[in-house]
N, C-alpha and C positions, 0 to 999 in steps of 0.2 A: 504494500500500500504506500503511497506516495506521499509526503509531507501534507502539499495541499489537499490533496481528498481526506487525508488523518484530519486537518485542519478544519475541512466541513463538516466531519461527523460531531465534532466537541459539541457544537451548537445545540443546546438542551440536553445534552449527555449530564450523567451524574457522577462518571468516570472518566476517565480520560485510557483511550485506546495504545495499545503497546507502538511503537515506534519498531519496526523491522531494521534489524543490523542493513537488512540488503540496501531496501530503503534510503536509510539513515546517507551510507555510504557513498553508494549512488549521490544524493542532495550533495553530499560533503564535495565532491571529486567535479561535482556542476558550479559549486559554490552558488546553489539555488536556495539556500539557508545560509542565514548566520550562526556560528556556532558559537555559544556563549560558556568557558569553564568558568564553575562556582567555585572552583577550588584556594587558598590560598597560592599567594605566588611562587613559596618557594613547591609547593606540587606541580604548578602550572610548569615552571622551568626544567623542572624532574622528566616532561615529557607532556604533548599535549596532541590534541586531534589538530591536523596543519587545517591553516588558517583561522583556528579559533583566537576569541579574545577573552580576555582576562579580568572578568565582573565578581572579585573572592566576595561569597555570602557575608562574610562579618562586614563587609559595608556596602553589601546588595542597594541600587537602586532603581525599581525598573521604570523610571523615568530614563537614563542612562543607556538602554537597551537600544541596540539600531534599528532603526525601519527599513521600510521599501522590500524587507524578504521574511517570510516566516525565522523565528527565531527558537532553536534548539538548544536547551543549555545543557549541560554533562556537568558531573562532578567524577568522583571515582566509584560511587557503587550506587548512584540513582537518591540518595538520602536528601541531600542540601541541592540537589538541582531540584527536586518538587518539592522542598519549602520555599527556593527562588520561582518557581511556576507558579506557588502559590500567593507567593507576592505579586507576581506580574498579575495573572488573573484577578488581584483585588483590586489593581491600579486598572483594569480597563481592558489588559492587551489579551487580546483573545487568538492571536497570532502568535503565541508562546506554546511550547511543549517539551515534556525534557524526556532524553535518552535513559530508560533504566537502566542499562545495564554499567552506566558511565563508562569511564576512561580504561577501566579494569576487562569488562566486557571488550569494550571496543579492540583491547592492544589479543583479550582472548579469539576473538575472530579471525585475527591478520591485519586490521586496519591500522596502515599508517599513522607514525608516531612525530613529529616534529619537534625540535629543540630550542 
């Protein structure tokens, strides 16, 4: 399932629908999402998904979040990027979604790692 069709189901959901590595991947490699890590920086620098940016939850604000592309945030194991989703979602953005299985998941797949 593709970011933007994940993106239209949210709409009166009461869950939010798993994000597919394939997916995910795919978006990352188009740069057809923004990819947003929660993590602190010195994790961020340890390795991160290429082309992400670096939004660390201890001073989340999803005012701050880029527009113009659906926005996917990761952490390392899915925890602090759906407390950051659930921030973005009280602020409005309905264009947020986070990867469970974070940065742990992503490097378990094969997906590219950047420094």
């Amino acid at each position: 399932m593709s970011i933007a069709s994940l993106l239209s189901r949210l709409a009166g959901e009461t869950s939010i629908p798993a994000l597919e590595h394939d997916a995910f991947q795919e978006a990352c490699l188009a740069q057809t999402c923004h990819v947003v890590d929660v993590r602190e920086p010195h994790e961020f620098a340890a390795g991160h998904i290429p082309h992400a940016q670096n939004h660390p939850l201890s001073t989340f604000d999803p005012a701050r979040l880029p527009v113009g592309k659906p926005v996917v945030l990761v952490c390392q194991a899915g925890g602090r990027s759906a407390r950051a989703m659930q921030q973005a979602h009280a602020h409005g953005r309905t264009d947020v979604i986070h990867y469970l299985p974070g940065t742990g998941g992503w490097r378990a797949q094969g997906g590219p790692v950047a420094m």
